[in-house]
C-alpha positions in Angstrom: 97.0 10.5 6.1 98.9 7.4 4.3 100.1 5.0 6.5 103.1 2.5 6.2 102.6 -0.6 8.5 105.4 -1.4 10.9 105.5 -5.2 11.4 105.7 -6.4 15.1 108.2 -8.3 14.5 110.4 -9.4 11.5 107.6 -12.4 11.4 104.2 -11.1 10.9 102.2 -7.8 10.1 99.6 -6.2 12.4 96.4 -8.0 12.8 93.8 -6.5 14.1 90.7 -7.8 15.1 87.2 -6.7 15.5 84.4 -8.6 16.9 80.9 -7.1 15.7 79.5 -6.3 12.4 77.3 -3.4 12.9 77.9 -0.1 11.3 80.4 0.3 14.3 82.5 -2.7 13.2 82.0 -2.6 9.6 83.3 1.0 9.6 86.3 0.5 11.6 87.4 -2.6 9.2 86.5 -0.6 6.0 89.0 2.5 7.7 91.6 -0.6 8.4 91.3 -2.6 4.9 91.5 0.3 3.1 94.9 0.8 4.7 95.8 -2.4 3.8 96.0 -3.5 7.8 95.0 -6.9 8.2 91.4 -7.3 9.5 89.3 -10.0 11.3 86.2 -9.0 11.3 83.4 -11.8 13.6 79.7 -11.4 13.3 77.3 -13.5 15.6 74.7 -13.0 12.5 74.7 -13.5 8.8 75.4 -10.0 7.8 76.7 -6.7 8.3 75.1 -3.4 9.7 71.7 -5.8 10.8 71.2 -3.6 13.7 68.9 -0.4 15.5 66.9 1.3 13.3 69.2 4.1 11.3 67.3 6.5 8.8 68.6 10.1 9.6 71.9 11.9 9.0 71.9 14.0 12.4 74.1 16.4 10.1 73.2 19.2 12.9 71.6 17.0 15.1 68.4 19.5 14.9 66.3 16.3 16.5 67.3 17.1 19.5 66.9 20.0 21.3 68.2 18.6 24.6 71.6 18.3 23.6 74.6 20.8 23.9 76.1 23.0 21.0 79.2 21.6 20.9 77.5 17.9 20.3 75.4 19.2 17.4 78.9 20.8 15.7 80.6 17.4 16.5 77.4 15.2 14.7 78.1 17.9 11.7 81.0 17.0 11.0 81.1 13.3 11.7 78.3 13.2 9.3 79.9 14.9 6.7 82.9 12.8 7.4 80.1 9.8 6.9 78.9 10.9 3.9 81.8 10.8 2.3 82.6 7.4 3.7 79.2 5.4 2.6 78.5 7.8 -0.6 75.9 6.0 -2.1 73.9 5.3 0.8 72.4 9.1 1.4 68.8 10.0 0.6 69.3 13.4 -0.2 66.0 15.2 1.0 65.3 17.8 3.5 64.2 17.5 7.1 61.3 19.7 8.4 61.3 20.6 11.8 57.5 21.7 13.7 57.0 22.5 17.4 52.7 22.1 17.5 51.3 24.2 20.2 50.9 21.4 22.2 54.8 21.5 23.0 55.7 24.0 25.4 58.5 24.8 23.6 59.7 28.3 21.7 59.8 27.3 17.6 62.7 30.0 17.8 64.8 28.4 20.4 66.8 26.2 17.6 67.7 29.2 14.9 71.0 30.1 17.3 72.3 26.7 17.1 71.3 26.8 13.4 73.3 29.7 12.4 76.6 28.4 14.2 75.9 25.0 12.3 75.5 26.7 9.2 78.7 28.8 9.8 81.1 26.0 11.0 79.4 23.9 7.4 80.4 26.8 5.6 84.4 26.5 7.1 84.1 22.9 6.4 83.3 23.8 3.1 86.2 26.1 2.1 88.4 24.4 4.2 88.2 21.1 1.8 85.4 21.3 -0.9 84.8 17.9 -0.9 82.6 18.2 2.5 80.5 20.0 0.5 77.5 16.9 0.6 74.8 18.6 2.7 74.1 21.4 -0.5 75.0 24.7 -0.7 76.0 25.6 2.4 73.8 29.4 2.6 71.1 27.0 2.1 71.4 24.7 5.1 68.1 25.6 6.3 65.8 28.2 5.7 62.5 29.5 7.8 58.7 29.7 6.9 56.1 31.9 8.3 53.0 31.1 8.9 52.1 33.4 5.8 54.5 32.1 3.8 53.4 28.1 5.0 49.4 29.5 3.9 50.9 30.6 0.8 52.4 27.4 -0.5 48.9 25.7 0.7 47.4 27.6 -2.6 49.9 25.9 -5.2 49.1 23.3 -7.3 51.4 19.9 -5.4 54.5 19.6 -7.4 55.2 15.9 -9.4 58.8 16.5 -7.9 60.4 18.7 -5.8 62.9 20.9 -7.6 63.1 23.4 -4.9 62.6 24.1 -0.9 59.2 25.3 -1.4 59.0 22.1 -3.7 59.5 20.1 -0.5 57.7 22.1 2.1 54.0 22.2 -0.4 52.8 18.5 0.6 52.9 19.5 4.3 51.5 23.0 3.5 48.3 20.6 1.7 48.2 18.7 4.7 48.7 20.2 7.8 46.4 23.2 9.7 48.4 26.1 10.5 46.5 26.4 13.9 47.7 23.5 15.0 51.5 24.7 14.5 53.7 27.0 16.2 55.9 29.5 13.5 58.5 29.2 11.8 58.6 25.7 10.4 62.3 25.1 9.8 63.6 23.4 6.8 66.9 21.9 7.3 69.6 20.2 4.8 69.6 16.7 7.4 69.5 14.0 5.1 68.5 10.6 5.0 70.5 7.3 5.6 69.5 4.1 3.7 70.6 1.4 6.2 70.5 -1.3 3.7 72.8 0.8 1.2 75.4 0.9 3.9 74.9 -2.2 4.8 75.5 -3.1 1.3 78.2 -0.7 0.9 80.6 -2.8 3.7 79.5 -6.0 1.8 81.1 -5.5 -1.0 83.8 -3.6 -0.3 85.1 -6.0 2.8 83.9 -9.2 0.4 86.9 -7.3 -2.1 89.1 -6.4 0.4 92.5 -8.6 0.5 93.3 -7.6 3.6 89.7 -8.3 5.3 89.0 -11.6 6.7 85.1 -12.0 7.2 83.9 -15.0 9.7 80.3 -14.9 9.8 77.8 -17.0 12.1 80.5 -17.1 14.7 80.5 -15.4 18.2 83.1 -15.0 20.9 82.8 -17.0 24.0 86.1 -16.6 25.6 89.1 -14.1 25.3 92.7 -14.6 26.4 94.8 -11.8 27.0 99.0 -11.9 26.1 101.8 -9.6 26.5 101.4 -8.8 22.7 97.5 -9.3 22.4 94.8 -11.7 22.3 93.6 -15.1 21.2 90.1 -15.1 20.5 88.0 -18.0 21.0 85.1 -18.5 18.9 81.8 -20.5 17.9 80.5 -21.4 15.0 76.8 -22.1 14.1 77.7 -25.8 13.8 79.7 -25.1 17.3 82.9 -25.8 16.0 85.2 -23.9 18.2 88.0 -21.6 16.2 91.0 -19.8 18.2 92.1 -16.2 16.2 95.4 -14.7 17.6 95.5 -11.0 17.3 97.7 -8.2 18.0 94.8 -5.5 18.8 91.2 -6.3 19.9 88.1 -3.5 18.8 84.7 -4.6 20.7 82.2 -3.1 18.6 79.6 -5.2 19.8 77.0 -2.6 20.2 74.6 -3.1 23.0 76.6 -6.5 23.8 79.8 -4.2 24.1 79.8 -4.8 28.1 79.2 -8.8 27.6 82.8 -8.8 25.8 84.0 -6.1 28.4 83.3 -8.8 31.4 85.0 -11.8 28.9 88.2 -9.2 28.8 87.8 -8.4 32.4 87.1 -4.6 32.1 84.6 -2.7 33.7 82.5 0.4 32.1 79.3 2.4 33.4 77.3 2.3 30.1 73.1 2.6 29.5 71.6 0.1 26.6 67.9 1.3 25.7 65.8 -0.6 23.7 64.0 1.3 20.7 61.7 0.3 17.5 61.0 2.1 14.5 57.6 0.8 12.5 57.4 0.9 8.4 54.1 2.2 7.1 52.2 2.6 3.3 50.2 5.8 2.8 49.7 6.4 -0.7 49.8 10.4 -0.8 51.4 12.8 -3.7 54.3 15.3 -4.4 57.7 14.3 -2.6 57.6 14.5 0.6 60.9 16.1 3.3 61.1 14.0 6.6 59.0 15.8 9.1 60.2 16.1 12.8 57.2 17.2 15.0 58.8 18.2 18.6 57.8 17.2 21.6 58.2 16.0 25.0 59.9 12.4 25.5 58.4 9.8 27.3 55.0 11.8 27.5 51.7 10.8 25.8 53.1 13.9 23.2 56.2 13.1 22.3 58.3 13.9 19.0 56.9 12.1 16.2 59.4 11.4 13.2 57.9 10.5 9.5 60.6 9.5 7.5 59.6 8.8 3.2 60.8 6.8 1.5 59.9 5.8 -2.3 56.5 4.4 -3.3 54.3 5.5 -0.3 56.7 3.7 2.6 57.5 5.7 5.4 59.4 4.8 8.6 57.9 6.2 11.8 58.9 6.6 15.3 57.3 8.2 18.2 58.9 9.0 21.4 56.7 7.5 23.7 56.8 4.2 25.9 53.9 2.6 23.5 55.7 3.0 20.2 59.9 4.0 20.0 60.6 4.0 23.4 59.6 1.0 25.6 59.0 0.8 29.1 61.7 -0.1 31.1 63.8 -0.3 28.3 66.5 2.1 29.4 69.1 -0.4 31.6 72.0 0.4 33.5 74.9 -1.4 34.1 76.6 -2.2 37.7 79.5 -3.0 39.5 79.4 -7.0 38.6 78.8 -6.6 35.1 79.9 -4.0 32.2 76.8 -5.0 30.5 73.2 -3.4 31.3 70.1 -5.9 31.6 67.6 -5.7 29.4 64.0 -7.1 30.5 63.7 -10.7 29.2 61.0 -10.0 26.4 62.9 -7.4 25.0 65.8 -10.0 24.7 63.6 -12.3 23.3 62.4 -10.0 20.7 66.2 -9.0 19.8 66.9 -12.7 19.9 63.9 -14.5 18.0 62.3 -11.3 15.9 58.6 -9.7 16.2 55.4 -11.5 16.5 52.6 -10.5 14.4 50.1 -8.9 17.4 53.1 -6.8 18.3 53.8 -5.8 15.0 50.5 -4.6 14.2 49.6 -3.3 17.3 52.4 -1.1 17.3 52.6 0.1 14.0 49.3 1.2 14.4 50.0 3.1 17.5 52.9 5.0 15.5 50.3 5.8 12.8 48.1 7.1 15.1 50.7 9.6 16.8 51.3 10.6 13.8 47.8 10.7 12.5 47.1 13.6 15.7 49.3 16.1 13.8 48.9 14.8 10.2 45.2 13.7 10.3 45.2 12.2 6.5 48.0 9.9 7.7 45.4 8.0 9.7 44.8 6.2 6.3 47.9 4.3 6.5 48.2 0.9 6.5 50.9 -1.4 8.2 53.8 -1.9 5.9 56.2 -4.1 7.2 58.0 -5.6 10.8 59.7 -2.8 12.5 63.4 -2.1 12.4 64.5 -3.1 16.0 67.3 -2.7 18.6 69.2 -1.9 21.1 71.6 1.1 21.4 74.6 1.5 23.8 75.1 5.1 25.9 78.6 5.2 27.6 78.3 6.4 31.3 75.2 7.8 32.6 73.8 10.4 30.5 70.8 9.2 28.4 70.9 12.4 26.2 74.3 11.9 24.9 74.4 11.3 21.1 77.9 12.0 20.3 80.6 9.6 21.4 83.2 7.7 19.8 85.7 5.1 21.5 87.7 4.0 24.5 90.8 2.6 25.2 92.0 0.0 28.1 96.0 -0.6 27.7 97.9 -1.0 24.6 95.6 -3.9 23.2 92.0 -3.2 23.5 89.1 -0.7 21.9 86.1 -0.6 22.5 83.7 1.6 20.1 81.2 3.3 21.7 79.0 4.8 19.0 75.5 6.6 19.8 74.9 7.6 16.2 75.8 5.7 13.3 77.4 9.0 11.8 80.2 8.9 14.5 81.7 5.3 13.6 84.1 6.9 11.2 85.3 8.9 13.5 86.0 5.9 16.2 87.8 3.8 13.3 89.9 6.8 12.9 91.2 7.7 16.8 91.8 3.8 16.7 93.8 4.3 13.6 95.5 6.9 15.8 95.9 5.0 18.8 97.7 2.3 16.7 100.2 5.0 15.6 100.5 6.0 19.3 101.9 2.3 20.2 104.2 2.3 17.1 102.6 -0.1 15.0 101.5 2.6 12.2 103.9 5.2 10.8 102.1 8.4 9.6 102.7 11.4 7.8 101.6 14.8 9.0 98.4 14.9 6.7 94.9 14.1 8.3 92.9 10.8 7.4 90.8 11.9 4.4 86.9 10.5 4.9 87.0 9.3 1.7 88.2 5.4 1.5 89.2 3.8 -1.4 87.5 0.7 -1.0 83.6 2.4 -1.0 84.7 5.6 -3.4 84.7 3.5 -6.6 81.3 1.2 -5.9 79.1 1.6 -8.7 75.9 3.3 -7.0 73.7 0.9 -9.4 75.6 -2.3 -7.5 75.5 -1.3 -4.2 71.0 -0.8 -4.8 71.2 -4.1 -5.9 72.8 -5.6 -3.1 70.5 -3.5 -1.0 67.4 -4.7 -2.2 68.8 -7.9 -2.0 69.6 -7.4 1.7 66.2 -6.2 2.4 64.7 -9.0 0.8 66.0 -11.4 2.5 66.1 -9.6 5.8 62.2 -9.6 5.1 61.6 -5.7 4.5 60.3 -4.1 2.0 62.7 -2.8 -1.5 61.7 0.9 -0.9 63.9 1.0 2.4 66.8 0.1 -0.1 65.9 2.2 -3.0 67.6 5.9 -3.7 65.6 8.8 -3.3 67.1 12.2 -4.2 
C-alpha cells in the first residue's frame, strides 16, 4: 500500500507522535518513517527495544498449548510479517518441542494445530513468495519416534547441522528416552536476536529524515486539543520540552496505563513481571531450542533452553522461583489504567539486578533444566538476566496475540503481547490514520517489507548489536548470527 500524505491544513504535514521505544514504538515509527510521515519518537531510556526478554519467533506459537487455534494462525503470520520487517535479526534454527512424563499432558495433542499451521504457511507462501522465511513450508515440522530419537543417539554428533536430524542428534546424546513422552516435535520456530532488532531501529530511525529521536526524556503531562496533543516532556537534566502533535501512539509497554491516566482513559489491562537468565555450558554439535512442556506456576513447569553461539544459552522456567515471580501478575482497577507491581520488582526494573539475585536465580534456571537435561547441571552463570515487565489487555493472562486500541480520533495505544505482533499494530494505526483522512491509500495491502531496514547491511546491523550488548552489559553471543 503506498501512501500520499494529506496535510491538515495548507500549513503543516501530519505529525505523529509516539512515546516509548520498545519494539512496540520502534516498530510503529519504522512503519511511519518509512512512509515518509513525520515521527516523534520519546524514550525515557538511552536506547531502543531495551525491554522484556525476547528470544523466540512464536511463528506457530507451539509454546503454548493453552492458547486457541485462531491465536497460533494469527502469531504465524505476524511473525512472518516480522521477519520480513527486522530481516537480519532472525536466528534461523529449529525449535524442539518434549512433553516428559512428568506432564500429564498427550505429546500428540499439538500435531492438529500443527498441520493447520503448516497449511495456512503453505497459502502464505503461494499467495506472496516472499513470506517464504520459516523454510520450506512441507518442512515446518517434522515428528520423531522414540525409535527413530534411539537411532540418532548412535551417530557420530555432527560439527554442524546441515539437516533436521542434524539438529535433533545433540538432544538424542543427551537426553534418556524414558524420561520422554513420544514424538518429540521439531518445528521451523526460529529465534529472535533482541539486540539485532534493537540495532535494526537504530540505524534505520538515526537515517530516517522524517524520524525525530528524543532520548533520556519522559512524558509527565499531556494536553489534549480539538486537533491533537501537546506533549510535555523531561529531560535527564529536567529541562521541560512541549511537542505539539496531531496523533498520539502510547506504546509504553507495561507503563501504557501510567500515560492512559495522564490522557484521562481508562483500560482493564494485567502487567506480569518475568526474567529470563543467560548461562555458559560448553557442549558440542549445534544445538535447536528445546521447549520441555509443562505445567505453569508448578514446581514442573515448561523449561525453555534457548543457544546461542559459543556455549550461551538463555533459559527460562515457568515457575514462581525463576521466569515467573510471585505476585508478579497485577491487575489494574477502576482509579488507575495502570496495574501495580510489588515495590521490589519496580525497584529491580528501575535500578537493575543485584548480584545474590542474579546468581541465585540463574542457578535455579540451570537446575530446572538440569532435571531433564542432567549434563546441563555443569553450567555456569553467564551473565545478568534479561528482565521486564509485559502488558496483557483485559483480563485474560493466556492471551498472546493482541495488537492496538483506539480512543477518538487522536489517540493509540499499542497493546502488544508478543514482539512479533508490533508490525501488525503500526499497520491498523496506519489504517486508522487513513480512516480520519489524513492518509490517502491505494487499494494494495501494506507490504511487511520497509524500505528503511530492507537495505541494512547484515554485517552493520551485528556490529551495532554487539555494541548495544556491550554496553547494555551482556554478553556479544546474544548479538551474534546463528544460522
Amino acid at each position: 500500500m503506498n501512501a500520499n500524505i494529506c496535510h491538515t491544513s495548507a500549513q503543516r504535514p501530519l505529525k505523529v507522535g509516539i512515546l516509548g521505544g520498545g519494539i512496540a514504538g520502534a516498530t510503529v515509527a519504522l512503519r511511519l518513517a518509512d512512509m515518509g510521515i513525520q515521527t516523534l519518537l520519546i524514550e525515557a531510556s538511552s536506547g531502543l527495544v531495551n525491554g522484556p526478554p525476547i528470544c523466540h519467533l512464536h511463528a506457530g506459537g507451539n509454546l503454548y498449548r493453552e492458547i486457541s487455534d485462531q491465536q497460533c494462525l494469527t502469531l504465524l503470520r505476524q511473525s512472518i510479517a516480522s521477519v520480513r520487517a527486522y530481516p537480519n535479526s532472525i536466528n534461523r534454527r529449529p525449535t524442539v518441542i518434549a512433553t516428559p512424563i512428568t506432564d500429564p499432558g498427550d505429546a500428540e495433542a499439538l500435531l492438529p494445530r500443527l498441520k493447520q499451521v503448516a497449511q495456512e504457511y503453505q497459502r502464505l507462501v503461494d499467495e506472496d513468495p516472499a513470506n517464504k522465511v520459516l523454510g520450506e513450508p512441507d518442512q515446518y515440522y517434522r515428528c520423531y519416534s522414540r525409535e527413530q530419537f534411539e537411532a540418532l543417539a548412535t551417530r557420530p554428533m555432527p560439527a554442524h547441522a546441515e539437516c533436521q536430524d542434524d539438529w535433533l542428534t545433540p538432544l538424542a546424546h543427551h537426553l534418556d528416552p524414558a524420561t520422554l513422552k513420544f514424538p518429540l516435535i521439531l518445528v521451523q520456530e526460529y529465534g529472535w536476536s533482541l539486540f539485532r532488532m534493537a540495532a535494526t531501529a537504530t540505524l534505520a530511525l538515526n537515517t530516517a529524515p522524517s524520524c525525530e529521536l528524543h532520548f533520556h526524556t519522559r512524558a509527565t503531562r499531556l494536553e489534549q486539543w480539538p486537533d491533537g496533543w501537546t506533549i510535555h516532556g523531561t529531560n535527564q537534566d529536567g529541562q521541560e520540552q512541549p511537542f505539539k502533535v496531531d496523533f498520539l501512539v502510547n506504546a509504553c509497554g507495561f507503563r501504557t496505563g501510567l500515560v492512559d491516566d495522564m490522557a484521562g482513559y481508562r483500560r482493564q489491562r494485567l502487567v506480569e513481571y518475568k526474567a529470563a537468565y543467560v548461562a555458559r555450558w560448553q557442549t558440542s554439535g549445534d544445538w535447536p531450542e528445546v521447549i520441555f512442556h509443562g505445567q505453569r506456576g508448578t514446581p514442573n513447569g515448561m523449561a525453555q533452553l534457548t543457544p546461542y553461539p559459543n556455549g550461551v544459552f538463555q533459559l527460562h522456567g515457568m515457575t514462581d522461583g525463576i521466569t515467573l515471580f510471585k505476585g508478579g501478575l497485577a491487575a489494574s482497577c477502576d482509579l488507575s489504567a495502570q496495574p501495580r507491581l510489588p515495590q521490589p520488582y519496580v525497584a529491580q526494573l528501575d535500578n537493575g539486578w543485584q548480584t545474590p539475585d542474579i546468581e541465585v536465580r540463574t542457578q535455579d534456571a540451570i537446575a530446572h533444566l538440569a532435571r531433564l537435561l542432567p549434563a546441563f547441571g555443569k553450567a555456569q552463570v553467564g551473565g545478568k538476566p534479561l528482565f521486564g515487565a509485559q502488558q496483557i489487555p483485559g483480563s485474560d493472562p493466556s492471551l498472546r496475540a493482541a495488537d492496538v486500541s483506539f480512543e477518538g480520533n487522536h489517540y493509540a495505544r499499542v497493546e502488544i503481547v508478543k514482539a512479533s505482533s508490533a508490525l501488525t499494530a503500526a499497520d491498523r494505526i496506519v489504517g486508522r490514520l487513513a480512516e480520519l483522512g489524513w492518509l490517502e491509500m491505494d487499494e494494495q495491502p501494506l507490504s511487511p517489507s520497509l524500505a528503511l531496514t530492507e537495505s541494512q547491511d547484515a554485517a552493520e546491523v551485528e556490529q551495532e548489536a554487539i555494541r548495544l550488548a556491550r554496553e547494555r552489559g551482556y554478553p556479544d553471543e546474544l548479538a551474534l548470527t546463528m544460522g
